[in-house]
Residue frames as qw, qx, qy, qz and C-alpha x, y, z in Angstrom:
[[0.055, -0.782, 0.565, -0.257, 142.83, 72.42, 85.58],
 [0.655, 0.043, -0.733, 0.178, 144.83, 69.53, 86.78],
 [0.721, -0.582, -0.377, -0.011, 145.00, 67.92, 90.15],
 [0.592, 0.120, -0.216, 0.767, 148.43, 69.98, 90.97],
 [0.050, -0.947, -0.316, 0.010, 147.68, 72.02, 93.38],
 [0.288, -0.449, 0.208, 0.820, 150.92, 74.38, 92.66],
 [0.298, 0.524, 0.668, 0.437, 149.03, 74.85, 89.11],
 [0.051, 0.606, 0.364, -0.705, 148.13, 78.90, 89.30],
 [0.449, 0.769, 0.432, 0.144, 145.93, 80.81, 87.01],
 [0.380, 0.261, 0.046, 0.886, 147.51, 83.84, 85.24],
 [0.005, 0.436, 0.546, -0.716, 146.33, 87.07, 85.90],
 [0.409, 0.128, -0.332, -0.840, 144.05, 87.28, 83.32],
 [0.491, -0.049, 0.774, -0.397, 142.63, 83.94, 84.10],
 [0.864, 0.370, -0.160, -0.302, 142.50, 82.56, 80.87],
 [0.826, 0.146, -0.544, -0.017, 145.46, 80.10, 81.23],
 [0.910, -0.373, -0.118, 0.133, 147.49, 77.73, 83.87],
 [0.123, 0.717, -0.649, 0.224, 151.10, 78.36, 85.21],
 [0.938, -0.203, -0.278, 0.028, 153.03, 75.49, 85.87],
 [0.804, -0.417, 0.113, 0.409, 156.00, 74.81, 88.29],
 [0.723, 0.056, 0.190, 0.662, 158.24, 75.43, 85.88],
 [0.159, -0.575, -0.082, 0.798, 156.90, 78.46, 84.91],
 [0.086, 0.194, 0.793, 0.571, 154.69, 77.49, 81.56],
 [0.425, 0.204, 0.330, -0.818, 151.84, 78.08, 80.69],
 [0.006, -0.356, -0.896, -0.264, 148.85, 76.15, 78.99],
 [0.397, -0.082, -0.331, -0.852, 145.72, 77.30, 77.86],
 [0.459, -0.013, 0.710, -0.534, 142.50, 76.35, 80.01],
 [0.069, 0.030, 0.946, 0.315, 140.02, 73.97, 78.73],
 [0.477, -0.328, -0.205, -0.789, 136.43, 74.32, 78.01],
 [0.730, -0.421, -0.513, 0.163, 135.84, 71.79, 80.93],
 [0.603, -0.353, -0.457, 0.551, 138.05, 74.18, 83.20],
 [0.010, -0.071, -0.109, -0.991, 136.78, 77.21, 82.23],
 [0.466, -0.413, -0.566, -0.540, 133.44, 75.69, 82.77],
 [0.717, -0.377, -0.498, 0.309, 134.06, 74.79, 85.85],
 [0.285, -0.009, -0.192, 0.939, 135.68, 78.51, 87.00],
 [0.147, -0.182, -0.395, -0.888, 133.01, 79.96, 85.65],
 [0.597, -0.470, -0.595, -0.261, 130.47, 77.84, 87.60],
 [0.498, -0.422, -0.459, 0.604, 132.56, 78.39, 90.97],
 [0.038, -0.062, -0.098, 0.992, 132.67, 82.25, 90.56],
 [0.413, -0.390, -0.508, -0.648, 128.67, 82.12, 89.78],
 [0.659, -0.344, -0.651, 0.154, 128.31, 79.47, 92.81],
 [0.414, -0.087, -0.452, 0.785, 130.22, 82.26, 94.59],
 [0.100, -0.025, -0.041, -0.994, 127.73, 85.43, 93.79],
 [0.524, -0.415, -0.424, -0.611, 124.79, 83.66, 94.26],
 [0.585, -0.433, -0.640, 0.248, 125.56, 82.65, 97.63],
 [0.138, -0.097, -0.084, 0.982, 127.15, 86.34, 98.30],
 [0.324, -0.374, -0.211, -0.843, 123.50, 87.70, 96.76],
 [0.686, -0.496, -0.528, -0.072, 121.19, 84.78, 99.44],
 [0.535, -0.139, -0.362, 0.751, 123.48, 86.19, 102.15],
 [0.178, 0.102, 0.092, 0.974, 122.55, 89.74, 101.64],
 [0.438, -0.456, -0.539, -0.556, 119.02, 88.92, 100.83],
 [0.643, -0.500, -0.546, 0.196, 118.76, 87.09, 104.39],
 [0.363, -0.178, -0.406, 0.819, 120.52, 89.61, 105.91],
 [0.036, -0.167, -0.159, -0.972, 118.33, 92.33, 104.99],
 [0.512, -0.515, -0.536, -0.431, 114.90, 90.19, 105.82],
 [0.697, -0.442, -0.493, 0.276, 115.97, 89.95, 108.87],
 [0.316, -0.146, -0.313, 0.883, 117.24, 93.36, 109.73],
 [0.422, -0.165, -0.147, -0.879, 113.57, 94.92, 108.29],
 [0.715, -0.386, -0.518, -0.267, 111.77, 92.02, 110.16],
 [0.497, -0.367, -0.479, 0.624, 113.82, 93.18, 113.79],
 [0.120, 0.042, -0.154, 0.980, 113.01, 96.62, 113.08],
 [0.495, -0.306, -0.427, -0.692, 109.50, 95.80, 112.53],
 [0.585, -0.470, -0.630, 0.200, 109.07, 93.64, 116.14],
 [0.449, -0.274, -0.409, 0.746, 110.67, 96.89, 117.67],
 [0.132, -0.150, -0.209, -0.957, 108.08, 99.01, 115.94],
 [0.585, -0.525, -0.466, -0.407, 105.40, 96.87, 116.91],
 [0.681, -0.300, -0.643, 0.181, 107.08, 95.94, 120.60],
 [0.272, 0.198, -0.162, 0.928, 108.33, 99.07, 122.00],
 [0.282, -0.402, 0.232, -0.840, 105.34, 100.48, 122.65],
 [0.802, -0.478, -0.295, -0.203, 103.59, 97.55, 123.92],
 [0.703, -0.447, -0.462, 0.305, 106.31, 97.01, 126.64],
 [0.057, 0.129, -0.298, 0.944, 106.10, 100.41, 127.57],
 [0.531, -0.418, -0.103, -0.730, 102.51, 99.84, 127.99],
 [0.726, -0.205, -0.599, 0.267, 103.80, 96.39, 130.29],
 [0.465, 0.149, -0.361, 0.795, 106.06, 98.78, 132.18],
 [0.293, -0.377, 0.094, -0.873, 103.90, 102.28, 133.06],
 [0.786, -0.422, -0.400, -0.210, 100.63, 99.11, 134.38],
 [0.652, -0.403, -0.463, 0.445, 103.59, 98.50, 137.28],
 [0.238, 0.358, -0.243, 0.870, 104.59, 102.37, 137.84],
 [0.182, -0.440, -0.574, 0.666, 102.99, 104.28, 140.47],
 [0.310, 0.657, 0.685, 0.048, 100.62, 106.87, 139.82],
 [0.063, -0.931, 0.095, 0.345, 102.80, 109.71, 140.25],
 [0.530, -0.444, 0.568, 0.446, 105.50, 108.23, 138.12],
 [0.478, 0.436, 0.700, 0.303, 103.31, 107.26, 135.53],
 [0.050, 0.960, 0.273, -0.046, 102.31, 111.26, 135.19],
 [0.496, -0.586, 0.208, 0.606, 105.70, 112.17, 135.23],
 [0.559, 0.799, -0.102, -0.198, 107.12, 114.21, 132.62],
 [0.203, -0.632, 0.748, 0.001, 110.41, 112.80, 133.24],
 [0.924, 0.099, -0.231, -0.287, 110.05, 109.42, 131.55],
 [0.395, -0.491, 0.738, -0.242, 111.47, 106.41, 132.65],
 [0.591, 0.227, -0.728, -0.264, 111.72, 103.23, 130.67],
 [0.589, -0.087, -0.755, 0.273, 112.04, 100.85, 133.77],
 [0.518, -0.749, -0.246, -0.331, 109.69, 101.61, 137.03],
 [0.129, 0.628, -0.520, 0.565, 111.70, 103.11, 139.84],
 [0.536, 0.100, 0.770, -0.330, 108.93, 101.15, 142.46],
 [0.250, -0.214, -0.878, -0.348, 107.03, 98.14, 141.25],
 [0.354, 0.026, 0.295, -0.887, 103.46, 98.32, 142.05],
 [0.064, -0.342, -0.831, -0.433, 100.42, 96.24, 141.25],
 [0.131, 0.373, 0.292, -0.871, 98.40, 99.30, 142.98],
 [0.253, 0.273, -0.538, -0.756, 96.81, 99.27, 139.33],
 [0.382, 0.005, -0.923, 0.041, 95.91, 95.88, 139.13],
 [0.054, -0.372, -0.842, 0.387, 94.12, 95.79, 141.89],
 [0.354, 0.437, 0.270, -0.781, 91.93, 99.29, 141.38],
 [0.360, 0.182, -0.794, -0.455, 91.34, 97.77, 137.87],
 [0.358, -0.228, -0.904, -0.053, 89.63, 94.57, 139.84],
 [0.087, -0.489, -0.692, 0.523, 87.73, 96.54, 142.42],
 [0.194, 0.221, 0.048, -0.955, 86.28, 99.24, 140.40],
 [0.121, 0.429, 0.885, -0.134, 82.59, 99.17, 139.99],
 [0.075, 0.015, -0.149, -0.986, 80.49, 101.57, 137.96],
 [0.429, -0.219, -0.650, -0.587, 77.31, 100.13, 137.39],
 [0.626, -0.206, 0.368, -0.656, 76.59, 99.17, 141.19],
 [0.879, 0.033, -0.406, -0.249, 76.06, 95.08, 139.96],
 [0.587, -0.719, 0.349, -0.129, 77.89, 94.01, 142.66],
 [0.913, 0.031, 0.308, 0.265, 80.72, 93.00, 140.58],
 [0.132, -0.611, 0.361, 0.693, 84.03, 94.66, 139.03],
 [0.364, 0.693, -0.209, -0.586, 83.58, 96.28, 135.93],
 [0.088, 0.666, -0.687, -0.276, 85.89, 94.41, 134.36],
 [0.415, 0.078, 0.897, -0.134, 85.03, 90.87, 135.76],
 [0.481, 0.565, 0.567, -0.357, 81.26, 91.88, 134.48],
 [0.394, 0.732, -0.184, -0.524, 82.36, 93.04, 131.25],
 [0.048, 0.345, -0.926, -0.148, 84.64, 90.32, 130.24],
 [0.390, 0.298, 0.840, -0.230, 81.35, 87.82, 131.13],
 [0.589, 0.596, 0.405, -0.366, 79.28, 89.93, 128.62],
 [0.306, 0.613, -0.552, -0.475, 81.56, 90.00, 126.14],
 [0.052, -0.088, 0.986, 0.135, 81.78, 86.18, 125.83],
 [0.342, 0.517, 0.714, -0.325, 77.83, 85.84, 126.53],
 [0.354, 0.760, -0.017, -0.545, 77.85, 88.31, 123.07],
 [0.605, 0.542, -0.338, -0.475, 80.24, 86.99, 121.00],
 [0.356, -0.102, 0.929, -0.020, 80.83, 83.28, 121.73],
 [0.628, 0.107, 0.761, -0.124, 77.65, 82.65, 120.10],
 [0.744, 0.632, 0.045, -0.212, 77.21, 84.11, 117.03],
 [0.437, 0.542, -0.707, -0.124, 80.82, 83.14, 115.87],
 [0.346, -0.052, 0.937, -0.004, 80.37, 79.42, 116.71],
 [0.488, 0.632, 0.489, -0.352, 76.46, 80.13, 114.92],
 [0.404, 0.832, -0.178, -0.337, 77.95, 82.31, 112.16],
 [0.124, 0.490, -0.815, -0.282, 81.24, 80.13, 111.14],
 [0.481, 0.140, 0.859, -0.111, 78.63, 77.20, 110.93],
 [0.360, 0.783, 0.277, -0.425, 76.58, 79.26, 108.61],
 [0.083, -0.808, 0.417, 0.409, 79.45, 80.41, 106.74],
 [0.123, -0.410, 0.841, 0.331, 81.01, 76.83, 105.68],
 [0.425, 0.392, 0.816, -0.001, 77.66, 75.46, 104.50],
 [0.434, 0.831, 0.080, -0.339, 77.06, 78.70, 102.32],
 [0.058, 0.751, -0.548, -0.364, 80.64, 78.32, 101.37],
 [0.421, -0.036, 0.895, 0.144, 80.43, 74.34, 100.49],
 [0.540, 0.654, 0.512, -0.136, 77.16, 74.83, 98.62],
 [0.483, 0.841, -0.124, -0.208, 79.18, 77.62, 96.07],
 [0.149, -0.599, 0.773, 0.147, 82.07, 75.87, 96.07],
 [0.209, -0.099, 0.970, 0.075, 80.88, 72.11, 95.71],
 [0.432, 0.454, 0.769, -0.124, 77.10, 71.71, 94.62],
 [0.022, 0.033, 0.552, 0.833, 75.27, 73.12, 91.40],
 [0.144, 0.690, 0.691, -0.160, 72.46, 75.43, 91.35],
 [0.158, 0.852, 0.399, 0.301, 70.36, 77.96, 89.41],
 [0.101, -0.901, 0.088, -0.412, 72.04, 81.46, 89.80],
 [0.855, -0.198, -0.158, 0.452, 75.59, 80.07, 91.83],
 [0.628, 0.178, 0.059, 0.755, 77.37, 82.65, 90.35],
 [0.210, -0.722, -0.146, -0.643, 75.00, 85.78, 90.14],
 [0.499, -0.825, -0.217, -0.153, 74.56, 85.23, 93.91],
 [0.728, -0.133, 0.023, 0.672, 78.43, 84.46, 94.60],
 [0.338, 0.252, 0.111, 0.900, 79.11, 87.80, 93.19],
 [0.270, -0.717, -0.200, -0.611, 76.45, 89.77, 94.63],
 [0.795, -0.498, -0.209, 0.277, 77.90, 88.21, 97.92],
 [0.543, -0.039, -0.020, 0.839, 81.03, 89.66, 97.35],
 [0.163, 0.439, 0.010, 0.883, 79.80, 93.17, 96.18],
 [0.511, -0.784, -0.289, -0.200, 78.06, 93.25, 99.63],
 [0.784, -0.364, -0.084, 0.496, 81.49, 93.31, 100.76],
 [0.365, 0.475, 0.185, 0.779, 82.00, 96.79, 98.85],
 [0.181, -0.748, -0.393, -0.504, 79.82, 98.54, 101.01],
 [0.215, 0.339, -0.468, 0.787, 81.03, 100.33, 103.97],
 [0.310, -0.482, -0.798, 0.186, 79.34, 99.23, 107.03],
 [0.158, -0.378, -0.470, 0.782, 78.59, 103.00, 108.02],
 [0.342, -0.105, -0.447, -0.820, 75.95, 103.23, 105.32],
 [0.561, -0.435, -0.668, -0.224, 73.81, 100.64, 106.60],
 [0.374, 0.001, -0.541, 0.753, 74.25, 102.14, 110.15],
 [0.372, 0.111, 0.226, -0.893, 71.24, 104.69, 110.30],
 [0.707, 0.074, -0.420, -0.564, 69.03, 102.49, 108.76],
 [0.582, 0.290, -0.695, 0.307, 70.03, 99.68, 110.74],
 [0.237, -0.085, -0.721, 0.646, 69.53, 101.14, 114.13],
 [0.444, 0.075, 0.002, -0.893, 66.12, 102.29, 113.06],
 [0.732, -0.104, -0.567, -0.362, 64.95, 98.96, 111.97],
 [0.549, -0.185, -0.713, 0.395, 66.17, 97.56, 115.67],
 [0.002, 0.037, 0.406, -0.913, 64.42, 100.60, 117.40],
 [0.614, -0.038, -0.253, -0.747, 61.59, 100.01, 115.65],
 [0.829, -0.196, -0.399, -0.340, 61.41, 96.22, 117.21],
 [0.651, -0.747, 0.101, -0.092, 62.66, 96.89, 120.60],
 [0.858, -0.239, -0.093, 0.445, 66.19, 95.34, 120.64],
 [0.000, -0.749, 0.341, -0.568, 67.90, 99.27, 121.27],
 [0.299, -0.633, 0.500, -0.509, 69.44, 98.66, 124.75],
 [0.949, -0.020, 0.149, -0.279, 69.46, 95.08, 124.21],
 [0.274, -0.619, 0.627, 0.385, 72.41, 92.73, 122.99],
 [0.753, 0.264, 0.570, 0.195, 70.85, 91.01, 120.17],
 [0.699, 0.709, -0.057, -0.075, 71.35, 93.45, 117.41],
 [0.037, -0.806, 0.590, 0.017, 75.17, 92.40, 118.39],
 [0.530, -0.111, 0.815, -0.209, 74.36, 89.08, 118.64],
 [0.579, 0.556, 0.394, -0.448, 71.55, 88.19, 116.17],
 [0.525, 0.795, -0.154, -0.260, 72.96, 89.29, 112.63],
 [0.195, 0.566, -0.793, -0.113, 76.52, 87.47, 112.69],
 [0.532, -0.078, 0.816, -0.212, 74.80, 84.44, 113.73],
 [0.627, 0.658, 0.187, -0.374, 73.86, 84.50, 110.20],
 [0.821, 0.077, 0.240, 0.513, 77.33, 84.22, 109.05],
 [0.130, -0.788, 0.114, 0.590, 79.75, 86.86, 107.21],
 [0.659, 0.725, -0.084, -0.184, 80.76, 87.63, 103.66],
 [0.145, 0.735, -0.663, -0.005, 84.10, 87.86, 104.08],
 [0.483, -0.253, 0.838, -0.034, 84.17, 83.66, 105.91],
 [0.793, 0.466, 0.265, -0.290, 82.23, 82.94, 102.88],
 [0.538, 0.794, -0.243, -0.145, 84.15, 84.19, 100.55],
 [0.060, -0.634, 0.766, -0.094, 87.53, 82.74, 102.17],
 [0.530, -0.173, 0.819, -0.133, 86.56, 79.27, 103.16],
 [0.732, 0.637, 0.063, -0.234, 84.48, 78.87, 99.47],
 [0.367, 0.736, -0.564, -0.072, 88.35, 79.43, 98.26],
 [0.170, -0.417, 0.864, -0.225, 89.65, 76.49, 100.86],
 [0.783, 0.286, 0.542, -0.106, 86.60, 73.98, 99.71],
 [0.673, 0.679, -0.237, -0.173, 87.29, 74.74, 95.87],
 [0.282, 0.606, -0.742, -0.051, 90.54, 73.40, 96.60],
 [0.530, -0.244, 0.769, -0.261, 89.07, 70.26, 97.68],
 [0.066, -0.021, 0.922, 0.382, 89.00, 67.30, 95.49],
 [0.672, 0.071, -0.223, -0.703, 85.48, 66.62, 93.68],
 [0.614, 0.044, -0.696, -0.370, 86.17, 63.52, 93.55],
 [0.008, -0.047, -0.800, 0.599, 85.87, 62.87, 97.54],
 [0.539, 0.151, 0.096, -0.823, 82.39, 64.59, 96.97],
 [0.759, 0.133, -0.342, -0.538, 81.22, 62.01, 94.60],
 [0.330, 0.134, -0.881, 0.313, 82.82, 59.20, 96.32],
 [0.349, -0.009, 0.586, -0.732, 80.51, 60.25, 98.84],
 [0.652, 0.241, 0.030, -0.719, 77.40, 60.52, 97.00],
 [0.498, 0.227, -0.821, -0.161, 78.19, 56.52, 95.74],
 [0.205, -0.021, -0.903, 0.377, 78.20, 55.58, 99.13],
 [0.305, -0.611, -0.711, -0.167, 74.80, 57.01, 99.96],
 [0.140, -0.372, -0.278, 0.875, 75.76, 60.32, 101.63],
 [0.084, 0.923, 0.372, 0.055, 73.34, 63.34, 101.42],
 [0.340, 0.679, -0.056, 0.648, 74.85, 66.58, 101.03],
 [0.547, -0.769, 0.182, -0.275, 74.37, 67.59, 105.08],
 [0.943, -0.274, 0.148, 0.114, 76.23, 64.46, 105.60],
 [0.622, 0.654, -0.055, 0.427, 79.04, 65.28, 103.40],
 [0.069, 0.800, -0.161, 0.574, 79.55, 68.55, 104.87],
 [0.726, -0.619, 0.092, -0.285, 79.53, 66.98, 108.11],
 [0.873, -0.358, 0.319, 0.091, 81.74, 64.08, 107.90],
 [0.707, 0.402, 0.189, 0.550, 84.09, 64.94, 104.84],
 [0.338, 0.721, 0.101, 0.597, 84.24, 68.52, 104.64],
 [0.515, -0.815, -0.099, -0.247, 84.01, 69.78, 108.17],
 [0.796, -0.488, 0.241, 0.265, 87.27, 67.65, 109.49],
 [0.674, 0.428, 0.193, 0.570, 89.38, 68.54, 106.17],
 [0.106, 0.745, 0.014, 0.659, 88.81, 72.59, 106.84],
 [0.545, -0.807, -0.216, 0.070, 89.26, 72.75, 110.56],
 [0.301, -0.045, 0.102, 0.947, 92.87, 74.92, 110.02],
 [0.074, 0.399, 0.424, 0.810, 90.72, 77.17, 107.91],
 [0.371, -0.708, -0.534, -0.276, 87.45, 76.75, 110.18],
 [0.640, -0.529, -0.136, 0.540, 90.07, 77.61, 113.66],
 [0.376, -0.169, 0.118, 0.903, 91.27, 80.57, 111.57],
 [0.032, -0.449, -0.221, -0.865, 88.38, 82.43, 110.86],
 [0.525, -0.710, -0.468, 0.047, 86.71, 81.51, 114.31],
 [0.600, -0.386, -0.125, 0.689, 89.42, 82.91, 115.68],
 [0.195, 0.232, 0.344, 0.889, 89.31, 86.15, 113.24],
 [0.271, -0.609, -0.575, -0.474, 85.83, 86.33, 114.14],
 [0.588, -0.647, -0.479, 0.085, 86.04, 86.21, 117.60],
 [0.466, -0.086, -0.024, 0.880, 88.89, 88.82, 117.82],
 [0.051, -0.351, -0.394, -0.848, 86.90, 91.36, 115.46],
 [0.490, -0.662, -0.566, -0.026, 83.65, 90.52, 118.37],
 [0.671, -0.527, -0.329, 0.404, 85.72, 90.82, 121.39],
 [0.336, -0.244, 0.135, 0.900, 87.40, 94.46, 120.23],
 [0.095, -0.706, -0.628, -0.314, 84.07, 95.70, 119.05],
 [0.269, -0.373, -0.405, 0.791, 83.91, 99.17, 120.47],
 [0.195, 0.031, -0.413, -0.889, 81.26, 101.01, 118.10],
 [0.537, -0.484, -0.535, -0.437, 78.10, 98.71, 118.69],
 [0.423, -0.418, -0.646, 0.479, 78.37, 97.84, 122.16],
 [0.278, -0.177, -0.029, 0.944, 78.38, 101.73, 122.21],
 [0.189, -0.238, -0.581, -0.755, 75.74, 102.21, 119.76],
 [0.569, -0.285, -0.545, -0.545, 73.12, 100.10, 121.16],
 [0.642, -0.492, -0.546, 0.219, 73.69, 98.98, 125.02],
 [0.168, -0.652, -0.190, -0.715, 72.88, 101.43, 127.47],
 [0.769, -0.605, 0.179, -0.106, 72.33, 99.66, 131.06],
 [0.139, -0.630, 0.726, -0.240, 75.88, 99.16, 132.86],
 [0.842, -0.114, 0.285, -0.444, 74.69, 96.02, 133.09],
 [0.878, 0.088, 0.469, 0.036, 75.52, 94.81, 130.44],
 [0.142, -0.871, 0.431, 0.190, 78.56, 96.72, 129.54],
 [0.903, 0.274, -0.155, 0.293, 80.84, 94.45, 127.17],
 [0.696, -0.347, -0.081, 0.623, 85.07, 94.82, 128.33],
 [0.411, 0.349, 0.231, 0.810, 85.56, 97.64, 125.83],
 [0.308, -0.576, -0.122, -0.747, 83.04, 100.20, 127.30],
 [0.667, -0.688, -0.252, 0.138, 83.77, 99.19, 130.77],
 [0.702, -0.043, 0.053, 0.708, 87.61, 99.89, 129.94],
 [0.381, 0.289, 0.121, 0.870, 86.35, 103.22, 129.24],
 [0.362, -0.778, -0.273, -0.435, 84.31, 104.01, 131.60],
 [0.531, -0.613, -0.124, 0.572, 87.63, 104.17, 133.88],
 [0.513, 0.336, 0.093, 0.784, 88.12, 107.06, 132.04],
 [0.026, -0.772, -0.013, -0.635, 86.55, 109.34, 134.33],
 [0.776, -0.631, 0.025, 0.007, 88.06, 107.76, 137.49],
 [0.770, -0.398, 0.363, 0.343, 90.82, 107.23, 136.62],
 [0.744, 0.629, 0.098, 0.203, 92.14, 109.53, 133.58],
 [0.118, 0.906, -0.358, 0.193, 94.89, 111.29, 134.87],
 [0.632, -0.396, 0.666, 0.002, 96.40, 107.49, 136.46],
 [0.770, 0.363, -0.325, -0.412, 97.56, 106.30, 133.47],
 [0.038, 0.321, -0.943, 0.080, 99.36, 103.39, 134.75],
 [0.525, 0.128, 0.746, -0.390, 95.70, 102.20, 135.77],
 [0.511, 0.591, -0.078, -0.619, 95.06, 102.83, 132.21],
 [0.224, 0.584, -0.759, -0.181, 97.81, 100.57, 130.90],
 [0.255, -0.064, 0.922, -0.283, 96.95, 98.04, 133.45],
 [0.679, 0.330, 0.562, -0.339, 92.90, 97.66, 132.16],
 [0.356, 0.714, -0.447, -0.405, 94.51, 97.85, 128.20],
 [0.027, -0.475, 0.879, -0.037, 96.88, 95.26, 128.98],
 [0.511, 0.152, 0.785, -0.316, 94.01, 92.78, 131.02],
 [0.556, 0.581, -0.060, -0.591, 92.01, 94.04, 128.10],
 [0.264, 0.605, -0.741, -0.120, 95.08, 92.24, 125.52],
 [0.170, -0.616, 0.757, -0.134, 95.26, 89.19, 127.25],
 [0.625, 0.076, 0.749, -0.206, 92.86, 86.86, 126.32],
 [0.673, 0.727, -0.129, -0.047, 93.09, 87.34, 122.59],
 [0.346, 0.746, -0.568, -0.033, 96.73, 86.87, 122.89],
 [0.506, -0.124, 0.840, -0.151, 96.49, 83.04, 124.93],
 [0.709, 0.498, 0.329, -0.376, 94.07, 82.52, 121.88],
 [0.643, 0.701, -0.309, 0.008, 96.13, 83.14, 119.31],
 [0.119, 0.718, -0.683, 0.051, 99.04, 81.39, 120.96],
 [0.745, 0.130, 0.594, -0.273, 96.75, 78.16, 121.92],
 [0.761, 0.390, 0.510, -0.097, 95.86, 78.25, 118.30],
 [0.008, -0.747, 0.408, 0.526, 99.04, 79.75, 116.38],
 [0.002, -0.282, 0.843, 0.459, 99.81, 76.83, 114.36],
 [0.296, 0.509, 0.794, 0.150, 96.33, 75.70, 113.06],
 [0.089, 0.810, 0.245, -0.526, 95.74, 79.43, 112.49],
 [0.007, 0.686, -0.499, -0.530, 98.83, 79.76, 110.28],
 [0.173, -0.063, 0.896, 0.405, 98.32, 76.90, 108.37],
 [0.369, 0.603, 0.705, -0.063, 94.40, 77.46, 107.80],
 [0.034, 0.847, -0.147, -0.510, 95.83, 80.73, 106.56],
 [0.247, -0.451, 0.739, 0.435, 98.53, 79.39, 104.62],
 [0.358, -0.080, 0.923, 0.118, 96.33, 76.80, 102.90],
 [0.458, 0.625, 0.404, -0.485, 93.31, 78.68, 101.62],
 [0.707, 0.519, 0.075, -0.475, 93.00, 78.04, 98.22],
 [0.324, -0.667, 0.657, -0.132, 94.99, 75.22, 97.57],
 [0.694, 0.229, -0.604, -0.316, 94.87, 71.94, 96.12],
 [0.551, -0.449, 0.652, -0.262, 94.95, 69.58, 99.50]]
């Protein structure tokens, strides 16, 4: 089409009207060009739609996941008769931290210390070390199948993995027979002990995030006179620390929300991890659920500073696992 803008297409839109009231046949240059705007037009019309749509199933999903949690925010401040109410109530009629506080002063165990306080201490004193022990483990099993060359690499690689087939509640009777049989029942090492050993699954994942590391850094090393420890130490170690911060973190979640062994095997109040104090206000306190909400909530809160400390090395050791870096 010319530069006239009175120029109008017909209504079939195969040729030009001029002024006067002519017509001319379009060109293959201005038919190319129509043809490219009306495309230009439906593919922005389809990205529009698309976006609209991630975004209206990614707001219904925050309000599937948030909903109840800030009804479990809300009930923690309600009173104890409100909270019981059949009459619900989104939005507490009195604020309270009545909760809160029985939450910090209950004691079950007699240790002269709240439940909670003392439970939160043994949870860290459980799983602090074996995931700092185990994700050390982990990336030196995973460097060695990823980066070095030995006898049977593969056979064991894969026999690694099909340990990962097996449903942990087979090995479970067997398991708590071989630790009854050498005293640690009522003890925290078989919680302790075994992941300091490392885990299939960080194997398997951080193996994928070394493969994508150049070889040729490796040898580079080995030119200069590195040993393999040394490598791993001073090459590999600072390259994976996304990866290494995202499965510590994984790990230390999966610990700290443990609510099956602690259960299993520990026995003296003593030494009560947070989960199996949190439920041992269930017989003081089951018909108060607001005090419930409230030790749920505490419960919540240090996993979620964690993950929001470490959100963006978390997502990106995610993001990056197998990869070409």
């Amino acid at each position: 089409m010319t530069t006239d803008n009175k120029e109008m297409l017909n209504a079939d839109g195969t040729a030009v009207v001029n002024p006067d009231g002519t017509e001319r046949e379009l060109t293959q240059f201005e038919l190319y060009q129509i043809n490219k705007k009306k495309k230009g037009r439906k593919e922005r019309a389809k990205r529009i739609i698309s976006k609209v749509l991630i975004y209206l199933v990614l707001v219904i999903f925050a309000l599937w996941i948030l909903a109840p949690f800030s009804i479990v925010i809300t009930t923690s401040f309600k009173t104890d008769g409100e909270s019981g109410n059949l009459d619900f109530s989104f939005w507490p009629r009195e604020f309270t931290f009545e909760s809160y506080k029985a939450i910090f002063t209950y004691n079950a165990g007699g240790t002269g210390m709240p439940s909670v306080i003392r439970g939160f201490i043994n949870t860290l004193i459980i799983v602090i070390p074996p995931t700092i022990l185990g994700l050390f483990c982990s990336a030196m099993s995973a460097f060695a199948f990823a980066k070095l060359r030995f006898k049977g690499k593969n056979f064991w690689f894969s026999f690694l993995l099909f340990t990962m087939m097996i449903p942990g509640t087979i090995m479970l009777t067997p398991s708590f027979m071989i630790y009854s049989m050498i005293g640690w029942v009522d003890t925290p090492l078989p919680l302790m002990i075994p992941g300091m050993f490392g885990a299939a699954t960080c194997v398997f994942f951080m193996r994928q995030f070394y493969a994508g590391i150049p070889s040729s850094l490796i040898e580079a090393a080995k030119l200069d006179g590195m040993g393999y420890f040394k490598i791993f130490w001073r090459i590999m170690v600072p390259l994976s620390v996304p990866a290494l911060l995202a499965q510590g973190i994984l790990g230390f979640i999966g610990g700290y929300n443990d609510y099956f062994g602690p259960l299993l095997y520990i026995r003296d109040p003593d030494w009560y991890t947070l989960q199996i104090a949190l439920t041992s206000f269930k017989g003081t306190y089951s018909s108060k659920n607001s005090t419930m909400m409230a030790g749920s909530l505490i419960a919540l809160i240090p996993t979620l500073v964690i993950y929001i400390v470490a959100q963006k090395y978390f997502i990106e050791g995610i993001a990056t696992s197998g990869m070409k870096l």
